[in-house]
Backbone bond lengths (Angstrom), bond angles and torsions (degrees), N, CA, C in turn:
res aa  C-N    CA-C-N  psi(-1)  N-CA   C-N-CA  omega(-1)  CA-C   N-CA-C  phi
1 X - - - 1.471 - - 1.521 108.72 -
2 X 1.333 113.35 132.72 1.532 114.79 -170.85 1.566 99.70 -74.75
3 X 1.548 118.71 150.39 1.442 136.19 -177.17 1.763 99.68 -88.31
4 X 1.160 114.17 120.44 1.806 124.78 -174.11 1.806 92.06 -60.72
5 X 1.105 129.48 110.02 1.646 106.48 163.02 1.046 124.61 -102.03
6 X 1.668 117.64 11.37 1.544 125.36 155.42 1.433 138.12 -23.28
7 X 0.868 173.11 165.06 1.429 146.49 164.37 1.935 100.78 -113.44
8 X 1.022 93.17 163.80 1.081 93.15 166.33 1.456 135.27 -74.77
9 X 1.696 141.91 -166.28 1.263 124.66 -166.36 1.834 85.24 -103.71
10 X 1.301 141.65 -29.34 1.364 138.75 150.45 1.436 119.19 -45.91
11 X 1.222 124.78 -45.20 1.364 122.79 177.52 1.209 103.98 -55.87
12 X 1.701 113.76 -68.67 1.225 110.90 -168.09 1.179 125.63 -46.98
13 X 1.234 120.00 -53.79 1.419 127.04 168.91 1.292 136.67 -14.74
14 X 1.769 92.56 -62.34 1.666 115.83 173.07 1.673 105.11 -68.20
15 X 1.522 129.64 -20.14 1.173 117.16 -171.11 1.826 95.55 -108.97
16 X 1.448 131.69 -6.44 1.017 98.53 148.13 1.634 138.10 -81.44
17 X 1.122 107.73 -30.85 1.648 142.34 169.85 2.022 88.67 -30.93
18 X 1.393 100.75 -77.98 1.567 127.12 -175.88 1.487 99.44 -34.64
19 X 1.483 110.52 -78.14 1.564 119.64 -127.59 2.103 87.73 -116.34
20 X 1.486 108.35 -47.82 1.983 98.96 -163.17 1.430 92.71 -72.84
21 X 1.198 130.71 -28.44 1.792 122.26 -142.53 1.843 83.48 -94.89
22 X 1.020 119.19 -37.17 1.673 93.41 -176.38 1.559 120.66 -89.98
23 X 1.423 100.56 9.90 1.588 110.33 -165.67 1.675 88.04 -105.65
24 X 1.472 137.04 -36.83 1.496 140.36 174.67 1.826 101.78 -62.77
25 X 1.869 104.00 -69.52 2.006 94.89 161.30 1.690 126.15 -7.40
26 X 1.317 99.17 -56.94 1.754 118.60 -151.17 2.103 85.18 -66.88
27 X 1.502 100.42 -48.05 1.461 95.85 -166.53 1.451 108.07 -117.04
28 X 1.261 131.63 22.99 1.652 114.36 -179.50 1.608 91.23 -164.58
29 X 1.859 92.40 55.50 1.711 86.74 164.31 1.532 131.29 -92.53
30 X 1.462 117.35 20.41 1.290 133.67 149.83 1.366 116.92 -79.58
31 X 1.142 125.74 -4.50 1.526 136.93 -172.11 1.358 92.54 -118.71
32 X 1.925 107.79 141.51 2.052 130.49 158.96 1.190 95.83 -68.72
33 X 1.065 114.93 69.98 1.841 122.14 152.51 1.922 113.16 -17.39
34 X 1.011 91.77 -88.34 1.399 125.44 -175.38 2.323 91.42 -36.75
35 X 1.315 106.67 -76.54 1.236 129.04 -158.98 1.662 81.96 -48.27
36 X 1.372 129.49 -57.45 1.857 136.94 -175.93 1.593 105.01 -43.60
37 X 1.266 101.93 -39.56 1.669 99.57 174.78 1.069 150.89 -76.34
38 X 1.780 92.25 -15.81 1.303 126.53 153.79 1.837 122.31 -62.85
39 X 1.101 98.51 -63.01 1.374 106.87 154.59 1.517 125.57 -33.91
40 X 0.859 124.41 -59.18 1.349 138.40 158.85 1.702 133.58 -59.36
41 X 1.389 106.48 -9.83 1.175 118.82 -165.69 1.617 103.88 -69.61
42 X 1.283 133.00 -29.68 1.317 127.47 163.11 1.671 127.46 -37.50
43 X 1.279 115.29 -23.14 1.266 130.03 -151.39 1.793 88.96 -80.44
44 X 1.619 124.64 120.00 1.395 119.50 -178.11 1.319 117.68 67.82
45 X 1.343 122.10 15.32 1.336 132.17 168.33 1.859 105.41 -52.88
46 X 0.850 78.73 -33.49 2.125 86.22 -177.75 1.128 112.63 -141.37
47 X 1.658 116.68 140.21 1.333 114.33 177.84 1.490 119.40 -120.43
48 X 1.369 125.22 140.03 1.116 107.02 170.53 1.452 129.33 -126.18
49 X 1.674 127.87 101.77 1.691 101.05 -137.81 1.466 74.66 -118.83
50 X 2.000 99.86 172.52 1.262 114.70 160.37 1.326 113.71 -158.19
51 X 1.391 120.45 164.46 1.813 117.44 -156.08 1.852 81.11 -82.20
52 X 1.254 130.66 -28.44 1.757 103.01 179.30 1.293 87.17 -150.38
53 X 1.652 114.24 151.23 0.947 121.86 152.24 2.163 116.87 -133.19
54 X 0.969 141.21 165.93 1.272 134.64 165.45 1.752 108.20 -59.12
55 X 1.131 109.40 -56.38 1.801 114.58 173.35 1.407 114.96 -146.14
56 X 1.110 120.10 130.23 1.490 114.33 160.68 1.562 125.34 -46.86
57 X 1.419 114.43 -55.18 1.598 125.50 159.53 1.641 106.21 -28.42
58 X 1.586 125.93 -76.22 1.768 101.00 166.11 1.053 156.55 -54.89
59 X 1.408 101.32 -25.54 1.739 102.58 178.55 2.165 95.57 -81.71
60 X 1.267 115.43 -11.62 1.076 97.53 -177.08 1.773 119.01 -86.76
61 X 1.788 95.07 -33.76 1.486 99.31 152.83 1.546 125.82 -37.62
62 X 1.905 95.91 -63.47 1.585 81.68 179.20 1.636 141.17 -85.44
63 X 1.579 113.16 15.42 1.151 110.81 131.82 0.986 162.43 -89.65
64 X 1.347 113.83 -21.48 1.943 118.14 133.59 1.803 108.00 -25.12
65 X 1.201 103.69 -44.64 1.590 111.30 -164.43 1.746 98.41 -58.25
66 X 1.285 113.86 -62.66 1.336 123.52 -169.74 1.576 107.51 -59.83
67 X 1.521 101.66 -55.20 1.478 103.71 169.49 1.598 128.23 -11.46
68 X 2.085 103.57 -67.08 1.139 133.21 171.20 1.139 130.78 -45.71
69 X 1.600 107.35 -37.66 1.361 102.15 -152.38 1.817 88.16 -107.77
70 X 1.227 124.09 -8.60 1.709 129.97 144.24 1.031 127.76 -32.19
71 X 1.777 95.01 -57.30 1.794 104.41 -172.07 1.561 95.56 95.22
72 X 1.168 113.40 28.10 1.731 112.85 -171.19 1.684 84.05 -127.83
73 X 2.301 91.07 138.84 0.864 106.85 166.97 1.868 124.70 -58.10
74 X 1.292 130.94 139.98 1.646 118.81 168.64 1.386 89.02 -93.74
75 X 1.771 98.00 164.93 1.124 134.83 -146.52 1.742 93.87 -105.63
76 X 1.279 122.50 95.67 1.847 116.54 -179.51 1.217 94.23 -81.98
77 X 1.507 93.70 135.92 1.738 126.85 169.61 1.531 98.36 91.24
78 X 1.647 121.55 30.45 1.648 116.18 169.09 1.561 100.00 -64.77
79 X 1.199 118.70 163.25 1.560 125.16 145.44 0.987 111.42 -138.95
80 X 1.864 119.97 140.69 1.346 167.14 -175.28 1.311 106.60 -99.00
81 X 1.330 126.35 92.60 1.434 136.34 178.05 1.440 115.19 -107.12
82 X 1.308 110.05 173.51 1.986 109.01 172.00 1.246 100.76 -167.21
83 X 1.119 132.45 150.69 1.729 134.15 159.16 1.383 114.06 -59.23
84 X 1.178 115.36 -63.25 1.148 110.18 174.70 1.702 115.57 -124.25
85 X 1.327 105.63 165.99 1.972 120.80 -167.13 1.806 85.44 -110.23
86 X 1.768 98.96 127.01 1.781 83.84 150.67 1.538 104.58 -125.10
87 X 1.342 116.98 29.30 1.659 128.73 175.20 1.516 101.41 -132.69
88 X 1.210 139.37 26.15 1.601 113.13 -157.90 1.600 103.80 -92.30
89 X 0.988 126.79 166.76 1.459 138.79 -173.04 1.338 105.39 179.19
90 X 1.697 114.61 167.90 1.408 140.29 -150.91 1.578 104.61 -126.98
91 X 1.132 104.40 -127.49 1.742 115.22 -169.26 1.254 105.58 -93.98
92 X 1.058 137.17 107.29 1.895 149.94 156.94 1.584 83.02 91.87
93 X 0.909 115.54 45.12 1.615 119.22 147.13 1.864 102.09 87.78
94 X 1.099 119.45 -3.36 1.425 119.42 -177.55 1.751 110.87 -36.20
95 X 1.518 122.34 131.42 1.203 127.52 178.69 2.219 103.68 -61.06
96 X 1.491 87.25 132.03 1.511 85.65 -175.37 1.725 84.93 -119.75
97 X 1.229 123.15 133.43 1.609 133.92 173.22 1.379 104.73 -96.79
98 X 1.742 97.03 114.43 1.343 130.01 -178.60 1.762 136.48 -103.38
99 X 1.406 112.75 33.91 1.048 118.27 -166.07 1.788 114.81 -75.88
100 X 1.577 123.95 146.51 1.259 131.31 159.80 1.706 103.86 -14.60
101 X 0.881 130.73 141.28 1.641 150.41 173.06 1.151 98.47 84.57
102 X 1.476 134.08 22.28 1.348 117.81 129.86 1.717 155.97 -88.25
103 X 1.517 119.75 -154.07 1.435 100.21 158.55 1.135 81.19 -142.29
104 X 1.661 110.23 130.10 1.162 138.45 -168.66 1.712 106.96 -123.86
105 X 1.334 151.31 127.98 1.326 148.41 154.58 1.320 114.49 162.87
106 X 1.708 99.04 167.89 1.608 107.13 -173.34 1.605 120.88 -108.85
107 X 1.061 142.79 118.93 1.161 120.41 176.21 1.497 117.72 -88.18
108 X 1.389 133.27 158.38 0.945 146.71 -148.32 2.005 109.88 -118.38
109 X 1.086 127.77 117.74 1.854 102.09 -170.84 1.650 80.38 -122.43
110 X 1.291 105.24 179.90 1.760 98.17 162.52 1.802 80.38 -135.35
111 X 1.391 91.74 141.41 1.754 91.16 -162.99 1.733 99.81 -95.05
112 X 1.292 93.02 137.42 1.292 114.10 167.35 1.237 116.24 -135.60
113 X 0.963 140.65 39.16 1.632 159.36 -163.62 1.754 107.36 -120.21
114 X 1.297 129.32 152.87 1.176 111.99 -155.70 1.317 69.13 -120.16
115 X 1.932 114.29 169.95 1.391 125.28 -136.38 1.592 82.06 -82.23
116 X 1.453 131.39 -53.14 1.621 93.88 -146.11 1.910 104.89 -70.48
117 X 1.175 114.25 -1.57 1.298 104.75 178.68 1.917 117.13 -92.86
118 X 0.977 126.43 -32.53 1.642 149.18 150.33 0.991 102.96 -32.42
119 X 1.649 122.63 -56.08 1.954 119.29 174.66 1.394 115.51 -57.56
120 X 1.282 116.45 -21.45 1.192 130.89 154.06 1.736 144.93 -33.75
121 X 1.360 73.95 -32.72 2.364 94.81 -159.88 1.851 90.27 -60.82
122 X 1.556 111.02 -49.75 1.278 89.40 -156.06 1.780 107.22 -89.86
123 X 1.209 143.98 13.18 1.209 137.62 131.43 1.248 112.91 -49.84
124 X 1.668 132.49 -53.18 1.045 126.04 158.26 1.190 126.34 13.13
125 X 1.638 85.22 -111.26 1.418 131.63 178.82 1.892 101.41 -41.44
126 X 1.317 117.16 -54.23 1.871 111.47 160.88 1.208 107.49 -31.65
127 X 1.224 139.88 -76.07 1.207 164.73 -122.72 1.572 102.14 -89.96
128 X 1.074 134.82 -50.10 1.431 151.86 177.64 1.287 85.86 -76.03
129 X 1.633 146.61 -46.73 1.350 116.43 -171.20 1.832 106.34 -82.77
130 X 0.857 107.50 -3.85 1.566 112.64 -170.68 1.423 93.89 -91.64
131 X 0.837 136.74 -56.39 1.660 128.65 -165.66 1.526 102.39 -69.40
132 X 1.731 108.04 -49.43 1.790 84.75 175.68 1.545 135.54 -69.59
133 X 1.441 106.71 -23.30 1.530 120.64 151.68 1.530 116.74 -17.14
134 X 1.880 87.84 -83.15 1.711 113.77 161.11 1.468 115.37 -18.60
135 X 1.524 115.91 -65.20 1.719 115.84 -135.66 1.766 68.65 -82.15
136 X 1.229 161.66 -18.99 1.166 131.43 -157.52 1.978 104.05 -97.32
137 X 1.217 100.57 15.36 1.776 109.22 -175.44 1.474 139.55 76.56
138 X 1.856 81.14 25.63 1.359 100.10 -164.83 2.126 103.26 -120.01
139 X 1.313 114.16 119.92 1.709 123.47 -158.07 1.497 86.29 -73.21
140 X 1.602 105.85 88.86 1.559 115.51 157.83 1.983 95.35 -72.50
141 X 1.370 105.67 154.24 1.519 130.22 140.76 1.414 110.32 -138.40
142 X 1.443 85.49 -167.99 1.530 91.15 -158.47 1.909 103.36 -129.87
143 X 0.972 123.81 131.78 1.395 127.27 172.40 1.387 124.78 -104.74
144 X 1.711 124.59 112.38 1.588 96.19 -171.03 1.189 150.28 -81.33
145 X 1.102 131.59 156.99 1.237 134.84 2.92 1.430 128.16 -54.57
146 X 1.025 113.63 -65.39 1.641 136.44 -169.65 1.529 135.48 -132.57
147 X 1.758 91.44 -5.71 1.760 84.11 164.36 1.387 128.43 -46.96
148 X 1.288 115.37 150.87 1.490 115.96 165.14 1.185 103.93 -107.41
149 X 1.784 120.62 150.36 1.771 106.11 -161.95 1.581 74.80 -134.63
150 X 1.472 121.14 152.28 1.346 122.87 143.72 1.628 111.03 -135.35
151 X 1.316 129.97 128.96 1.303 123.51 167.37 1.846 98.20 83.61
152 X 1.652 119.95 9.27 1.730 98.32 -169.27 1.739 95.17 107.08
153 X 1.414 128.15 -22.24 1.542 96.61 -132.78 1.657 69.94 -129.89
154 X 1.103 119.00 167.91 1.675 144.72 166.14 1.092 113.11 -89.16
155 X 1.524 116.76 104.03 1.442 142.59 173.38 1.620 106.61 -83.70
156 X 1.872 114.62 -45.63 1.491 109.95 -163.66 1.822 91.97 -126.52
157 X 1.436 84.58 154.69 1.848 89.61 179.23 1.629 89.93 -132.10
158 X 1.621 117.57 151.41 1.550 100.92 -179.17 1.746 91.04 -157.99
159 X 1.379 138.92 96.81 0.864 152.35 109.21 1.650 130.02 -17.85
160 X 1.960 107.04 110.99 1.115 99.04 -163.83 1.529 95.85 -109.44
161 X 1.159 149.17 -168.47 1.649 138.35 160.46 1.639 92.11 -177.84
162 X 1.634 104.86 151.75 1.148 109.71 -174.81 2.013 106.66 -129.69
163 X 1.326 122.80 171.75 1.481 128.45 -177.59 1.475 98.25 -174.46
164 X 1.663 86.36 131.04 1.802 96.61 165.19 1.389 115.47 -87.91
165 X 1.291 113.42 154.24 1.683 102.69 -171.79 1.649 97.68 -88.64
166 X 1.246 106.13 -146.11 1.378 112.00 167.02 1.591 125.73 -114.09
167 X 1.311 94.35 -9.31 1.327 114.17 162.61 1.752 124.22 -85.10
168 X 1.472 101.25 19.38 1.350 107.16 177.82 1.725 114.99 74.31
169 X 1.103 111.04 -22.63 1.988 110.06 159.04 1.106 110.47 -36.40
170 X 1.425 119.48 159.28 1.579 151.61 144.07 1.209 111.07 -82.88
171 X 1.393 150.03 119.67 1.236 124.97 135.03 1.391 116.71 -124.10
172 X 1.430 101.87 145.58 1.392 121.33 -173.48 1.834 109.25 -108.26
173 X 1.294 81.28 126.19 1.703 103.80 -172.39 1.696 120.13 -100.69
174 X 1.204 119.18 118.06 1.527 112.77 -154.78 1.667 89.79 -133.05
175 X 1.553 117.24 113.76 1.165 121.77 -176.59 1.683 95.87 -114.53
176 X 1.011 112.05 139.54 1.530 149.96 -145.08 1.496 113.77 -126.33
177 X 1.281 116.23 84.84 2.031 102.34 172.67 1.437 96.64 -115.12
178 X 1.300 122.07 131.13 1.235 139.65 124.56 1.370 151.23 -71.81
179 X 1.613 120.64 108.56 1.759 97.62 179.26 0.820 97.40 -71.11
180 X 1.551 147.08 158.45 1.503 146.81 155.65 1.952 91.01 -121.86
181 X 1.438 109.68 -101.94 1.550 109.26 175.75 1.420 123.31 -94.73
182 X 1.415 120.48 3.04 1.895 103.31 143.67 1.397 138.44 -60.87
183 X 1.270 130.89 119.30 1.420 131.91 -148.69 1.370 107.48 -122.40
184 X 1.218 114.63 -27.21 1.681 131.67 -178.41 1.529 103.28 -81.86
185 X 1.257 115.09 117.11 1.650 116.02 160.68 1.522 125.32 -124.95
186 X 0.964 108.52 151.82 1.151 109.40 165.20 1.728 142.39 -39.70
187 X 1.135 124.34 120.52 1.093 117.78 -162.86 1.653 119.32 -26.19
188 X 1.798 106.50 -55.62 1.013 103.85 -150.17 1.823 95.02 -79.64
189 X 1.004 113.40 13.07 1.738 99.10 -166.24 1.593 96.05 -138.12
190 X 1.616 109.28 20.36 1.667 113.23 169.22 0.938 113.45 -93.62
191 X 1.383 131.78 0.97 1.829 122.75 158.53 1.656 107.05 -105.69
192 X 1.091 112.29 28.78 1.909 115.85 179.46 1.409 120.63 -145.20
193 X 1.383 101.91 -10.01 1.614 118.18 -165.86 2.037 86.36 -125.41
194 X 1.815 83.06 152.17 1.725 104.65 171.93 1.794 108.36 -153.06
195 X 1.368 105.76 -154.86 1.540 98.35 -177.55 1.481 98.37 -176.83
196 X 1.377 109.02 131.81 1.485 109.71 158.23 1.630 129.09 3.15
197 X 1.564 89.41 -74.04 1.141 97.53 -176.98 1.976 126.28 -65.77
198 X 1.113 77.75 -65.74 1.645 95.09 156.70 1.666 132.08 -8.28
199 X 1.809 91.33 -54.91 1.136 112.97 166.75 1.169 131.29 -97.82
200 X 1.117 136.15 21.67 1.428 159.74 -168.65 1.321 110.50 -149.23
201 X 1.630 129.69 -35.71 1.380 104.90 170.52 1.733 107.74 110.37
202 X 1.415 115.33 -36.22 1.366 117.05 178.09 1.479 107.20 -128.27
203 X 1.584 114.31 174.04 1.007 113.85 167.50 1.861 134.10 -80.60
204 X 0.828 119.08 138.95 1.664 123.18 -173.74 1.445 106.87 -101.33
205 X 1.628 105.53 141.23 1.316 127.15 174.10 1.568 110.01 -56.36
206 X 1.436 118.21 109.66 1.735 101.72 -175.51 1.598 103.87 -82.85
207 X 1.022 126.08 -29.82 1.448 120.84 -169.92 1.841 103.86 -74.51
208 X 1.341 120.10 -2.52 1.815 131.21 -169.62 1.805 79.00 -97.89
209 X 1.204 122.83 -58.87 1.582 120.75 -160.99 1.856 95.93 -71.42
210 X 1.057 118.11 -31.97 1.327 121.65 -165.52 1.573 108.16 -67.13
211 X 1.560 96.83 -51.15 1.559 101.46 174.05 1.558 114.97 -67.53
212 X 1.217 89.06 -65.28 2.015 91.95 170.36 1.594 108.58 -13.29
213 X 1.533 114.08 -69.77 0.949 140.05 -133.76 1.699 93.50 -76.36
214 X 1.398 137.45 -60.16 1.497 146.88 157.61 1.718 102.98 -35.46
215 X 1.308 120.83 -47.28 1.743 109.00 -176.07 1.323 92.81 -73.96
216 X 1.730 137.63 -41.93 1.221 84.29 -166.81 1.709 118.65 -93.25
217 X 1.309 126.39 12.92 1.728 159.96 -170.54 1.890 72.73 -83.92
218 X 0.963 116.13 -79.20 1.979 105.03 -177.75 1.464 127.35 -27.02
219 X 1.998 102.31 -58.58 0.923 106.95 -176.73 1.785 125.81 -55.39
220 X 1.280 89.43 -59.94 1.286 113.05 168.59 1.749 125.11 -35.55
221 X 1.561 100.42 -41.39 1.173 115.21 179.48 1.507 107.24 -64.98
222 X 1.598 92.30 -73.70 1.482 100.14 -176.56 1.702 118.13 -37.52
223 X 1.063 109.32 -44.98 1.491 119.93 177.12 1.490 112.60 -43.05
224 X 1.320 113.49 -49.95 1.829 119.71 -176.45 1.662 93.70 -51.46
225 X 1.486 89.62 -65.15 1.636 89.59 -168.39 1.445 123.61 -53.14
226 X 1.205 131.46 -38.59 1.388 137.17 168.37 1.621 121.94 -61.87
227 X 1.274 99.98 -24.17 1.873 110.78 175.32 1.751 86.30 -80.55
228 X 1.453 125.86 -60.38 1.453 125.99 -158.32 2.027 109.22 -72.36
229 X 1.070 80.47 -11.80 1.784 89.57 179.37 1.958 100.77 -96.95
230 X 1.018 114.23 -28.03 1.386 120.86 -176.81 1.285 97.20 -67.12
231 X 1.543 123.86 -36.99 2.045 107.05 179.53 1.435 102.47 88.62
232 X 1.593 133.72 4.33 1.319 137.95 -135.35 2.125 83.00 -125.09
233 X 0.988 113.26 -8.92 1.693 119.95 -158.41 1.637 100.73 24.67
234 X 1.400 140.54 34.91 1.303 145.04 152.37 1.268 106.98 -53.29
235 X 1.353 107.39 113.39 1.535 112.99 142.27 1.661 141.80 -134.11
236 X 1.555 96.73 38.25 1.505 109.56 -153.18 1.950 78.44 -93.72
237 X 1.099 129.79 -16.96 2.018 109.87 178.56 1.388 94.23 -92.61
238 X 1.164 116.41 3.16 2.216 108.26 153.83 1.882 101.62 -103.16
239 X 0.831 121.97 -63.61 1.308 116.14 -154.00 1.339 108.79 -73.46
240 X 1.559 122.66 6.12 1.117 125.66 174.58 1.251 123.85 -115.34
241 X 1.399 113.37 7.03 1.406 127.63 127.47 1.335 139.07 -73.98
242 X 1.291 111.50 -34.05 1.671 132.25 161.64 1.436 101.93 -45.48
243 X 1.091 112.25 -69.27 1.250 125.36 -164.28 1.826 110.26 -55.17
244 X 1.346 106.42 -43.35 1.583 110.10 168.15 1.180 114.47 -55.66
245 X 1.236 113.86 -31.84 1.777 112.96 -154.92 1.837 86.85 -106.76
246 X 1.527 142.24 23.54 1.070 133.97 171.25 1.579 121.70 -104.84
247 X 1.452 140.31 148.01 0.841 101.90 175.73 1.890 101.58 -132.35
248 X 1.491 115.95 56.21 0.859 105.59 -173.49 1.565 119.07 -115.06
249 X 1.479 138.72 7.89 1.120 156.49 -172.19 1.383 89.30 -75.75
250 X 1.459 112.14 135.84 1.128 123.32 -173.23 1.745 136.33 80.04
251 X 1.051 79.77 -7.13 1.531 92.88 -155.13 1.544 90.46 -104.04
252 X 2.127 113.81 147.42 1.554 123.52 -166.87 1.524 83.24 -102.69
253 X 1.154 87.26 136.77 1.992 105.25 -176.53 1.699 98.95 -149.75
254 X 1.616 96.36 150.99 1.413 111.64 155.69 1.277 113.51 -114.97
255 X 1.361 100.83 153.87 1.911 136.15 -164.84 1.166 91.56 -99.02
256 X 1.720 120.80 168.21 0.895 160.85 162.93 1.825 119.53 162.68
257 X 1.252 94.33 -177.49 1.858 94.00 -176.78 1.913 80.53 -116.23
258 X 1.554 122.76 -26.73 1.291 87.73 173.63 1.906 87.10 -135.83
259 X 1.296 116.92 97.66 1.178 127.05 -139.35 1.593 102.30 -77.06
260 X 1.650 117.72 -32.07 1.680 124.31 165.81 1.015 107.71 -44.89
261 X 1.314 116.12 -68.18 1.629 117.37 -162.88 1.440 124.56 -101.58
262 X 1.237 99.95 7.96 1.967 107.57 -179.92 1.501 108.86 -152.28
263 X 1.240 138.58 33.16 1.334 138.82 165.48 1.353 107.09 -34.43
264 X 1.598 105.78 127.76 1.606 136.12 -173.68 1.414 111.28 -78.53
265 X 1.536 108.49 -67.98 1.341 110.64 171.47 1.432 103.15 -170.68
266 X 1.286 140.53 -168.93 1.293 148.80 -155.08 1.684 109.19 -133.38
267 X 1.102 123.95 148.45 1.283 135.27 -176.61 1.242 129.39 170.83
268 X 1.497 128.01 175.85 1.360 150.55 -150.71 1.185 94.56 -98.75
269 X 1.784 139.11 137.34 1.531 142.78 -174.19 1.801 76.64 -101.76
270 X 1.383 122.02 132.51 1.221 120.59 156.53 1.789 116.20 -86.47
271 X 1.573 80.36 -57.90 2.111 89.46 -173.03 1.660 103.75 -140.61
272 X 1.174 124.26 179.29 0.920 161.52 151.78 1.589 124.10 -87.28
273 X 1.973 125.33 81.98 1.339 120.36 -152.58 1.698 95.78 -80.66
274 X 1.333 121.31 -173.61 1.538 134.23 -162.73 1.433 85.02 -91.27
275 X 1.487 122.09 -36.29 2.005 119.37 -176.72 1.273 90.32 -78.80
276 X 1.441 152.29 36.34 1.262 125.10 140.33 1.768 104.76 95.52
277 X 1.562 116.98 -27.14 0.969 105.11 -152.12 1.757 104.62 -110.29
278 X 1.686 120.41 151.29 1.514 110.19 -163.05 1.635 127.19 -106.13
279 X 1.132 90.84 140.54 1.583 109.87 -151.03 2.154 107.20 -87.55
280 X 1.016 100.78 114.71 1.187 97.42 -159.08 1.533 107.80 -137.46
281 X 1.410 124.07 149.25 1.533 138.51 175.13 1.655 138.06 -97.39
282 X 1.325 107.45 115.31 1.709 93.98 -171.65 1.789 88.13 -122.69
283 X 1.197 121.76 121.06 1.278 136.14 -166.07 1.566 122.88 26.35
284 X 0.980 114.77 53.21 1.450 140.18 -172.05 1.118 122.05 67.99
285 X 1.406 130.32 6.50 1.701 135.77 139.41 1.659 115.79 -54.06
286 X 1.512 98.47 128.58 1.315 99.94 178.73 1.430 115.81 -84.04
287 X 1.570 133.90 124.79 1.468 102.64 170.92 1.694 109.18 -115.89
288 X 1.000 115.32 147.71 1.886 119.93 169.99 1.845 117.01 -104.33
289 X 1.228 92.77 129.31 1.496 107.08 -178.69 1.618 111.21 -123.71
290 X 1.322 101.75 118.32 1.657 98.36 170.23 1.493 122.75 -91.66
291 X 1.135 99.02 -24.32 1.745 107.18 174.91 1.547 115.28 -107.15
292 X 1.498 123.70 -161.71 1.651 125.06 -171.70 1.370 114.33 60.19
293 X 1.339 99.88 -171.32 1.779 109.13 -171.03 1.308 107.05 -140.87
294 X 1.505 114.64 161.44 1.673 115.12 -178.03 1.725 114.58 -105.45
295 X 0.667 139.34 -178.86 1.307 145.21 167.99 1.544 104.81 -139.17
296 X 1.333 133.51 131.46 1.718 127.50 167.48 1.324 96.60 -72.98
297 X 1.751 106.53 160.22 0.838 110.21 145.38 1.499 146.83 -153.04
């Protein structure tokens, strides 16, 4: 039976309190630190783990489902975890390899974020896996949208999907894979895929990355909401972390919305815009894309 290494909504607490709130101080003391975390404090409020599931993305659907059909409020910022995936997959169904020594799950928000900040969640959610990557001494970047890259290779996969209930909700569904200590892959995804461990050489604490990983999914969170509650439509103290943790400016890439099997056309990454979305050159026409994926090349 897989060991939950989630923390609890007390644990977390005490380890953001402890360890995120003086590490945000050190660098965002023009920013209510403290007040952002509040905001965010939903994030892992509830957990729901299990030693297997087929996907995190369904069992989290179908509790929204049950939720609904109650008439009972759901719980924003639950997470839906498992040890191991024996269904997991990515974007247009791509096989995602889900074995024990990972961190596998979806979190759940019910959106209340107004749209240009909501287009937001899944840079986010990149972004929070890239820094905890990072804090363990390992040169996360970031690919857009939300790959996590280490060494060339894909460490994080992050699938966002959305459903209205019937009760007139939003909820936004953010599925989450981590390699942390699975090292063995599959043939076809062993020259594209890596892992924590892998790349470091030893094994890593998953329940240390797990927690990590929710404070900074808080911070981050809370932050949208406090820029989108500010009335200020600021988002240059998010996207200017994004933007650090990216490494695609400059770089000749092809587009598409499903970029394997239907590549659009090819071009120059210029920037990284404040809407999240990437700004790019095909013989000195600029074009902007908020959705699809890149491929280097």
């Amino acid at each position: 039976m897989g060991v939950n290494p989630f923390p609890s909504a007390a644990h977390l607490s005490a380890y953001i309190s402890q360890h995120e709130i003086p590490l945000r101080l050190q660098h965002h003391a023009a920013l209510p630190v403290v007040d952002i975390f509040r905001y965010g404090a939903i994030i892992g409020s509830e957990c729901h783990f299990s030693a297997v599931l087929d996907r995190c993305m369904t069992s989290a659907r179908l509790l929204v489902q049950e939720a609904e059909e109650a008439r009972c409020s759901f719980a924003s910022g639950t997470v839906i975890g498992a040890a191991e995936l024996t269904a997991g997959s990515g974007r247009f169904q791509r096989f995602w390899h889900a074995p024990p020594g990972g961190l596998w799950f979806s979190l759940v928000l019910v959106n209340t974020l107004s749209s240009p900040f909501s287009r937001l969640l899944p840079l986010m959610a990149g972004l929070a896996c890239a820094e905890t990557v990072a804090g363990f001494g390992l040169p996360a970047q970031l690919k857009w949208v939300n790959d996590v890259m280490l060494g060339g290779k894909k460490v994080a996969g992050i699938l966002t999907e959305s459903q209205q209930g019937i009760s007139g909700e939003e909820y936004i569904f953010i599925g989450i894979g981590l390699n942390v200590n699975n090292r063995d892959f599959p043939l076809e995804l062993s020259a594209i895929a890596t892992s924590m461990a892998a790349i470091s050489g030893y094994e890593i604490d998953l329940a240390q990355v797990a927690c990590d990983l929710l404070a900074k999914l808080s911070w981050y969170y809370g932050l949208l909401v406090y820029l989108d509650e500010s009335g200020e439509e600021d988002t240059v103290p998010f996207m200017d972390k994004y933007r650090q943790a990216s490494h695609c400016v400059g770089r000749r890439v092809s587009y598409g919305f499903d970029v394997q099997q239907q590549p659009l056309y090819e071009a120059e990454v210029k920037a990284i815009a404040d809407d999240g979305s990437l700004v790019m050159e095909i013989d000195g026409v600029e074009i902007r894309e908020s959705g699809g994926e890149i491929l280097f090349l």
